[in-house]
Backbone bond lengths (Angstrom), bond angles and torsions (degrees), N, CA, C in turn:
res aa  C-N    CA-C-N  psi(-1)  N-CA   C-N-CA  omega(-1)  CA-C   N-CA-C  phi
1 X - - - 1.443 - - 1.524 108.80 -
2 X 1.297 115.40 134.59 1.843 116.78 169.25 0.867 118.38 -112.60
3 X 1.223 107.72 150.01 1.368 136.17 179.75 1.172 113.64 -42.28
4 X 1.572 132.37 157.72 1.751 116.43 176.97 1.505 96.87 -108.81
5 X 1.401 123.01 -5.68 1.315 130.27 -166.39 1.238 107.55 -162.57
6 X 1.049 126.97 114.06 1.545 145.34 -165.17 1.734 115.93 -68.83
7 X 1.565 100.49 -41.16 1.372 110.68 166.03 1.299 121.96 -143.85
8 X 1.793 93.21 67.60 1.534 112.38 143.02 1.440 135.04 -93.08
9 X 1.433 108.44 29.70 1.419 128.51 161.76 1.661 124.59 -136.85
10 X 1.601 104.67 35.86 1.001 127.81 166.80 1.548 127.26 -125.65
11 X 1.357 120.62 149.56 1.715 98.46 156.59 1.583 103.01 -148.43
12 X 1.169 112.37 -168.59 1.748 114.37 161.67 1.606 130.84 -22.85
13 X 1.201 88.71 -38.32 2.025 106.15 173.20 1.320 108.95 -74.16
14 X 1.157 120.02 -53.55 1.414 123.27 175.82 1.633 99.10 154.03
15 X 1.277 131.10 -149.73 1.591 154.24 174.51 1.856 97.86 -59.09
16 X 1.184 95.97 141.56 1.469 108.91 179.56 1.749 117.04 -104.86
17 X 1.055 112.09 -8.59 1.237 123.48 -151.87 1.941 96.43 -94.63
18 X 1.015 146.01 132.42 1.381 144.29 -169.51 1.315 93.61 37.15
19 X 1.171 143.77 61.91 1.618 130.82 152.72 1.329 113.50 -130.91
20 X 1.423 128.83 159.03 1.442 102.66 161.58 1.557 84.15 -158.49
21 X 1.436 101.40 -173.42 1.556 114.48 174.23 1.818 121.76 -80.25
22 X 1.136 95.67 134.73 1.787 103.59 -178.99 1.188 110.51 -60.15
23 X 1.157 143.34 114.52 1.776 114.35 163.24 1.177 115.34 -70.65
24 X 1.168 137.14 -41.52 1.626 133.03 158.86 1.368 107.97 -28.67
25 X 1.142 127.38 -66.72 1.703 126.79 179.22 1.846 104.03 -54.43
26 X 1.270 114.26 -66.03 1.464 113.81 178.57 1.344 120.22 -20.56
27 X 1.775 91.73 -86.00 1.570 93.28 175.88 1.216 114.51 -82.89
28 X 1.684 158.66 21.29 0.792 116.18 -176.04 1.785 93.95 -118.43
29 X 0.802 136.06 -20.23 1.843 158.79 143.93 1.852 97.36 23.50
30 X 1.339 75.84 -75.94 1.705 105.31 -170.74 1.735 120.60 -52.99
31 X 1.430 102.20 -50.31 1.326 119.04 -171.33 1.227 94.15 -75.30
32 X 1.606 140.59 -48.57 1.084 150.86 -125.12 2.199 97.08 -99.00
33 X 1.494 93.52 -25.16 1.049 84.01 -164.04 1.578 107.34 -107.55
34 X 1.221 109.52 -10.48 2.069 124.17 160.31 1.328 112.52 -65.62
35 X 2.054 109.20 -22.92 1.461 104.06 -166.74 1.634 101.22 -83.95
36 X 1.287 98.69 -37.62 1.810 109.83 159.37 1.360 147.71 -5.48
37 X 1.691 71.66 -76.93 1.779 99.58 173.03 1.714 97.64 -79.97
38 X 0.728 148.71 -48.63 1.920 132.32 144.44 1.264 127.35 3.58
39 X 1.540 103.60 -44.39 1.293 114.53 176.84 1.904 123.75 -84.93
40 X 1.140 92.66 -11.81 1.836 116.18 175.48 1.837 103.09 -50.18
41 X 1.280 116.55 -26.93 1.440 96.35 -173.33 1.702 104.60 -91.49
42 X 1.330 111.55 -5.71 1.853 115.25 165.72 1.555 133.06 -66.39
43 X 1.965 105.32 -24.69 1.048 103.85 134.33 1.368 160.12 9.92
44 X 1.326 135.77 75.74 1.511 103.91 -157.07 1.860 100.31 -90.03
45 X 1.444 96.48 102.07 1.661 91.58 -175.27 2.159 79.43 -117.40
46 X 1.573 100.50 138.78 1.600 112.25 -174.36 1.548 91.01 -80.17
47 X 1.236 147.05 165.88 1.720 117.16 117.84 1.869 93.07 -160.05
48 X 1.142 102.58 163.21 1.707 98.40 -174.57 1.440 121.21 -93.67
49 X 1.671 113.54 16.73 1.220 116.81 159.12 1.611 97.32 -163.13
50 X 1.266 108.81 -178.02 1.993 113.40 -153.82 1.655 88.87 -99.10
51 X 1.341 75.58 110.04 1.961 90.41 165.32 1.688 102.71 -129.24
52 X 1.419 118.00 5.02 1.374 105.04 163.57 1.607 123.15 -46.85
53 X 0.667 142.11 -159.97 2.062 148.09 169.76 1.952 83.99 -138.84
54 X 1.419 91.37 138.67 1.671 102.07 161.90 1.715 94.04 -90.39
55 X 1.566 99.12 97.77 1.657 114.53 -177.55 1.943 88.11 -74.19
56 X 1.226 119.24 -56.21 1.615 90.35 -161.28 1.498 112.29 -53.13
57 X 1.147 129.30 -51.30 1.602 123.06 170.57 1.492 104.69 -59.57
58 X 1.365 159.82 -35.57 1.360 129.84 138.23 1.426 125.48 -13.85
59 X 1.494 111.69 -68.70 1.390 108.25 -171.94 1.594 103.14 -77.96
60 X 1.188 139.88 -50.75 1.471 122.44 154.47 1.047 136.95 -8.63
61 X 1.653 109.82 -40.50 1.987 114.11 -168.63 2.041 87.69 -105.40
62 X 1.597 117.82 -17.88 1.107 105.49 178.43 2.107 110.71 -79.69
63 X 0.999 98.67 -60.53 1.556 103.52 170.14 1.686 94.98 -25.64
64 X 1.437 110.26 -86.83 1.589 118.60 -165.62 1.829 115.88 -37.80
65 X 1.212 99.83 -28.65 1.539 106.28 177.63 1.829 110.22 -93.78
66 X 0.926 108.73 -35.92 1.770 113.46 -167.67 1.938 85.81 -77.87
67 X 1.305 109.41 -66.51 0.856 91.61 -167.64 1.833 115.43 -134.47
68 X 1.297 114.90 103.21 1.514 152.11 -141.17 1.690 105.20 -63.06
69 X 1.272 144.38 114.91 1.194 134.30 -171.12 1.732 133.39 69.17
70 X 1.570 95.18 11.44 1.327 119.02 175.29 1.997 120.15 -52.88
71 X 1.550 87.39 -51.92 1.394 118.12 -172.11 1.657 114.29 -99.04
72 X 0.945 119.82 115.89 1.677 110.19 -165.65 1.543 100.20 -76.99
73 X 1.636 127.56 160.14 1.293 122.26 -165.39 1.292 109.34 -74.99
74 X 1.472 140.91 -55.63 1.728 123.76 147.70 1.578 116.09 2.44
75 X 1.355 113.51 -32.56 1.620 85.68 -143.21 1.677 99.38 -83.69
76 X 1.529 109.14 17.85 2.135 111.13 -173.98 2.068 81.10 -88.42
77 X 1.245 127.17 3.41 1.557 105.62 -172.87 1.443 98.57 -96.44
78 X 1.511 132.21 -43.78 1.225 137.06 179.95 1.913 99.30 -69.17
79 X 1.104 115.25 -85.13 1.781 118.85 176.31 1.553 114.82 -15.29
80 X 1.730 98.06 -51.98 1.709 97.43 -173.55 1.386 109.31 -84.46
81 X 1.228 127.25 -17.61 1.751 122.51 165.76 1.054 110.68 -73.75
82 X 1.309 140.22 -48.79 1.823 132.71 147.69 1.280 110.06 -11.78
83 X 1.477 109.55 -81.16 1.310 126.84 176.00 1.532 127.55 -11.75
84 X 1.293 95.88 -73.51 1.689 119.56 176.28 1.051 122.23 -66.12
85 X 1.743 126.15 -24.93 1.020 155.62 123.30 1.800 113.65 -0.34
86 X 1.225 112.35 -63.99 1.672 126.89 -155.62 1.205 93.82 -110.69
87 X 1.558 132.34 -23.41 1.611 128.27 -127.61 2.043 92.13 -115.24
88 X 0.992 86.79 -36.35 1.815 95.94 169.24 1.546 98.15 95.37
89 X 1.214 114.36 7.39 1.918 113.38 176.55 1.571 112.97 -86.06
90 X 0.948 104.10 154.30 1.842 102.99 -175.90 1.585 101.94 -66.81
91 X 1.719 105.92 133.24 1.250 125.47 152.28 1.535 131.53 -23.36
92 X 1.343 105.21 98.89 1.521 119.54 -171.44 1.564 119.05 118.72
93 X 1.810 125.50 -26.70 0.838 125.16 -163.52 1.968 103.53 -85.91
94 X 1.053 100.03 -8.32 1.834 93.88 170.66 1.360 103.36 -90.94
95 X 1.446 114.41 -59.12 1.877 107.33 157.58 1.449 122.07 -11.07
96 X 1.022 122.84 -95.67 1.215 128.76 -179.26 1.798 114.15 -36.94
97 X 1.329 106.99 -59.43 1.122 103.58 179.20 1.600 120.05 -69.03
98 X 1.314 122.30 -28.60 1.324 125.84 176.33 1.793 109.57 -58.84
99 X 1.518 86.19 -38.88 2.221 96.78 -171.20 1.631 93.64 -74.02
100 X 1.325 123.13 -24.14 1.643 111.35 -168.97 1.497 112.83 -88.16
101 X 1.734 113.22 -22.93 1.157 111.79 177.81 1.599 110.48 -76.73
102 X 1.543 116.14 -41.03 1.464 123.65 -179.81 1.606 91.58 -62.72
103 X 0.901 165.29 -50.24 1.248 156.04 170.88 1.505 137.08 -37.74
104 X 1.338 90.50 -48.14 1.456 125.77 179.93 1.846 103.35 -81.91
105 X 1.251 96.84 -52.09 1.784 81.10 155.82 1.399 141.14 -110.15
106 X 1.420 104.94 34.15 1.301 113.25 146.16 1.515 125.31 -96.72
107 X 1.279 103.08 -16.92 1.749 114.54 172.69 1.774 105.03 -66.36
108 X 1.494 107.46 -42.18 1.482 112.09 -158.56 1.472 74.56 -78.28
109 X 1.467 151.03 -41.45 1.747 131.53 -134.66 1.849 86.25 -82.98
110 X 1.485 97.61 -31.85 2.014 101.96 -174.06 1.641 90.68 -69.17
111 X 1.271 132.59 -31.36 1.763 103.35 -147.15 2.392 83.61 -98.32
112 X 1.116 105.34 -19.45 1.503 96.53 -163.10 2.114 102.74 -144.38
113 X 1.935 95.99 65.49 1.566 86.65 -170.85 1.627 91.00 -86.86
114 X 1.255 156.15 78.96 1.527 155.77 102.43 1.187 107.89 -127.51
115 X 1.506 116.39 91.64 1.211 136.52 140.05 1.378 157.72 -94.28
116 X 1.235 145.21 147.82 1.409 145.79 -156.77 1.526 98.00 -100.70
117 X 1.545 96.79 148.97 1.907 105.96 170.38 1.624 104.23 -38.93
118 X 1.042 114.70 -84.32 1.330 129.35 -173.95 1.754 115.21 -17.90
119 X 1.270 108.88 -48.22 1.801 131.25 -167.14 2.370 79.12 -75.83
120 X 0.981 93.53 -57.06 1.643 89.49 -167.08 1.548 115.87 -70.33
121 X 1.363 119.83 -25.55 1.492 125.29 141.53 1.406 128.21 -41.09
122 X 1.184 106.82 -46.97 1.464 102.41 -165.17 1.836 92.08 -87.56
123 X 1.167 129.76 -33.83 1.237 121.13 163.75 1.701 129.66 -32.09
124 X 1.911 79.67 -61.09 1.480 93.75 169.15 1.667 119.45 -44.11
125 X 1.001 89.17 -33.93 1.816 107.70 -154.29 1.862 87.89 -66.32
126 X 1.280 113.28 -55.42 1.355 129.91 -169.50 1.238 129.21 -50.11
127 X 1.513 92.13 -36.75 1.967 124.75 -162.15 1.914 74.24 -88.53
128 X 1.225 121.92 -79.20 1.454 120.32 -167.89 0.932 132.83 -38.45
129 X 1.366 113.79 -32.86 1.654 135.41 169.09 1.554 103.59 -71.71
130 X 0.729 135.13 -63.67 1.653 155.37 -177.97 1.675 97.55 -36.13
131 X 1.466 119.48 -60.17 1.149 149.87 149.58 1.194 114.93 -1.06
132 X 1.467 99.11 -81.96 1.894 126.94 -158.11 1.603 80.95 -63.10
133 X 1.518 108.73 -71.89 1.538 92.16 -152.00 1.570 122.55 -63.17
134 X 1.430 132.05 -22.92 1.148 156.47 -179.91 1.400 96.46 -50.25
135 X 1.885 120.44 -73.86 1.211 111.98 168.46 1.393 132.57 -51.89
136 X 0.972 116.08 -19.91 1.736 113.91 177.70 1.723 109.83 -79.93
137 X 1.239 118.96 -31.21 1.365 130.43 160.17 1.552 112.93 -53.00
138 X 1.413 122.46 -82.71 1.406 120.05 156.45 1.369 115.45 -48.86
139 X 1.221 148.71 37.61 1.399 150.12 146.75 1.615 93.90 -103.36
140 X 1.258 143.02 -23.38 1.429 119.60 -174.51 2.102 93.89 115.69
141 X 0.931 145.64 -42.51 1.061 155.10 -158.66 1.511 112.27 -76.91
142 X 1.447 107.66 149.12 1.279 99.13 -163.86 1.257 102.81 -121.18
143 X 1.675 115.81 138.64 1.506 115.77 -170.88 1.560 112.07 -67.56
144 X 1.384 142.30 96.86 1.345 132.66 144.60 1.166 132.24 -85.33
145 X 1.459 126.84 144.64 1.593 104.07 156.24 1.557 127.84 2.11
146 X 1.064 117.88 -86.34 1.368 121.79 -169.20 1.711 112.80 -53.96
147 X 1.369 107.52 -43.50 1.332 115.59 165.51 1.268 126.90 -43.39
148 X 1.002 125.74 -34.63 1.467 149.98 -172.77 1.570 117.73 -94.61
149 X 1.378 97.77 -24.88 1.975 110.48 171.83 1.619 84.12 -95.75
150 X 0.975 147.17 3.73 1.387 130.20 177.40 1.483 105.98 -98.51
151 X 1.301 109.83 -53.90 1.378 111.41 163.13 1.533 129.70 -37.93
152 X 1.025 122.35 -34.03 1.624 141.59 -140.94 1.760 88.34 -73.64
153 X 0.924 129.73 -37.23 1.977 149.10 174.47 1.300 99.15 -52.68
154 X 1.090 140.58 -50.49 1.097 154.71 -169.50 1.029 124.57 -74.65
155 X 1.085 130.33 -72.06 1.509 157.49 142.13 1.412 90.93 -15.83
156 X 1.040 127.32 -93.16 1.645 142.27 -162.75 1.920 109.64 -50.26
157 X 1.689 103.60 -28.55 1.332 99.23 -174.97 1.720 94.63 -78.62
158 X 1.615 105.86 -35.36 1.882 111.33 -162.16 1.678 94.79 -51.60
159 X 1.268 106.07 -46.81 1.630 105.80 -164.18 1.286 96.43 -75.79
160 X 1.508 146.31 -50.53 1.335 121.51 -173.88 1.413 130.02 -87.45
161 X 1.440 109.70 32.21 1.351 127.86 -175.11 1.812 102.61 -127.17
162 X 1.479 116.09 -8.73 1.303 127.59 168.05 1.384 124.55 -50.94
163 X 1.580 111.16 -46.21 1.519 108.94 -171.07 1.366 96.80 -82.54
164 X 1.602 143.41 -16.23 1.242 143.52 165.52 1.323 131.07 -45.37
165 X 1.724 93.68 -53.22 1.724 107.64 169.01 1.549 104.80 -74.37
166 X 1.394 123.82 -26.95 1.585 113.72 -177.61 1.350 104.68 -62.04
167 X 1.245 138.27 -42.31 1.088 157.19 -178.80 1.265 113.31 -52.36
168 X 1.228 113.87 -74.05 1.639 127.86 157.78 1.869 123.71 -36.05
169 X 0.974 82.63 -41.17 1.895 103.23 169.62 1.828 111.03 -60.82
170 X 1.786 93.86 -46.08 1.721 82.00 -165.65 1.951 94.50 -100.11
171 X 1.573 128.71 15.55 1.307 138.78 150.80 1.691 88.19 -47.36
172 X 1.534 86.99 -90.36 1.792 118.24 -145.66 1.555 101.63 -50.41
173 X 1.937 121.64 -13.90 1.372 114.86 175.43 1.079 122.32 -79.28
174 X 1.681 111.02 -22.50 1.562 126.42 176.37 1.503 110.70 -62.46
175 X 1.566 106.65 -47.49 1.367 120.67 -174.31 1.753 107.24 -67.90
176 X 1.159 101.41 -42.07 1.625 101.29 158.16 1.426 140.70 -23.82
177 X 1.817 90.50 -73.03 1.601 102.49 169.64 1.252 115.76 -86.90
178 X 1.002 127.63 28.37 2.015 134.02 -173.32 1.644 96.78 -75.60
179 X 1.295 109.84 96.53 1.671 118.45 167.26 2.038 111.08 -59.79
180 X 1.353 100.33 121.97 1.370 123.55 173.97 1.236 124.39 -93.59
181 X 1.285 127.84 161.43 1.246 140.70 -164.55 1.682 88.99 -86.14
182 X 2.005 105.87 115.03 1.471 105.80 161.06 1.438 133.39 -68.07
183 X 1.361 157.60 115.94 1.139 149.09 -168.54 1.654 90.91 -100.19
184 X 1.799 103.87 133.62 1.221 98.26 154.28 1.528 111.21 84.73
């Protein structure tokens, strides 16, 4: 007897047949890879003012945008104590800001859920900016002029390093749902 369709026991994931989804891979993908970018300030990058990108809140506002309700809103209290953790900023100030951005874009996913790269870029762009200066405030530092042309490196690298992590986001989601061989 034949088949009427050759690969109707396939899809995007791969073969359906003994496979299924990891939950270890599922949920842990996401978290695993914000806790990561945490680790970006261990780096030994020299430079005489902060042009790093705060990559874990990159991939944070990228996850939340690529892919919408992934991350439950709690999860900026665990991520941003990591954060602050590695990041050398006082305790609580990635918290807060991690829970306001997951917030803040879950309000925008309710007010505008069909959106274009571009509309979620410039978000990004917004949330990051919003970000930079917020932390430099909660670091003790005081916004001046000059302070603010120091920043400007930063800012400009976070946003053009955005469509990278978006990118990276919808990698590590594929790798996510990648159906495995069930044992047993």
């Amino acid at each position: 007897m034949d088949r009427l369709n050759p690969n109707s026991r396939k899809d995007a994931f791969g073969s359906k047949i003994n496979r299924t989804h990891v939950p270890v891979l599922a949920y842990g993908i996401p978290w695993l890879s914000i806790l990561l970018g945490s680790l970006a300030p261990l780096l030994p990058v020299i430079a005489p003012a902060p042009v790093m990108p705060p990559f874990a809140f990159i991939m944070l506002v990228a996850w939340q945008l690529v892919r919408p309700g992934i991350l439950p809103l709690w999860a900026g209290l665990p991520l941003g104590l990591f954060d602050d953790l590695y990041s050398g900023q006082p305790i609580g100030s990635a918290v807060v800001l991690f829970s306001c951005a997951l917030l803040a874009t879950d309000l925008f996913e309710g007010r505008f859920p069909y959106r274009n790269f571009l509309l979620n870029w410039f978000n990004a762009a917004v949330l990051v900016t919003i970000y930079v200066a917020l932390a430099t405030l909660f670091s003790g530092a005081k916004l001046t002029i000059l302070q603010m042309t120091v920043m400007l490196p930063q800012v400009f690298l976070s946003i053009a390093v955005f469509p990278l992590a978006a990118w990276l986001v919808a990698m590590l989601d594929r790798l996510r749902l990648m159906r495995l061989r069930r044992v047993g």
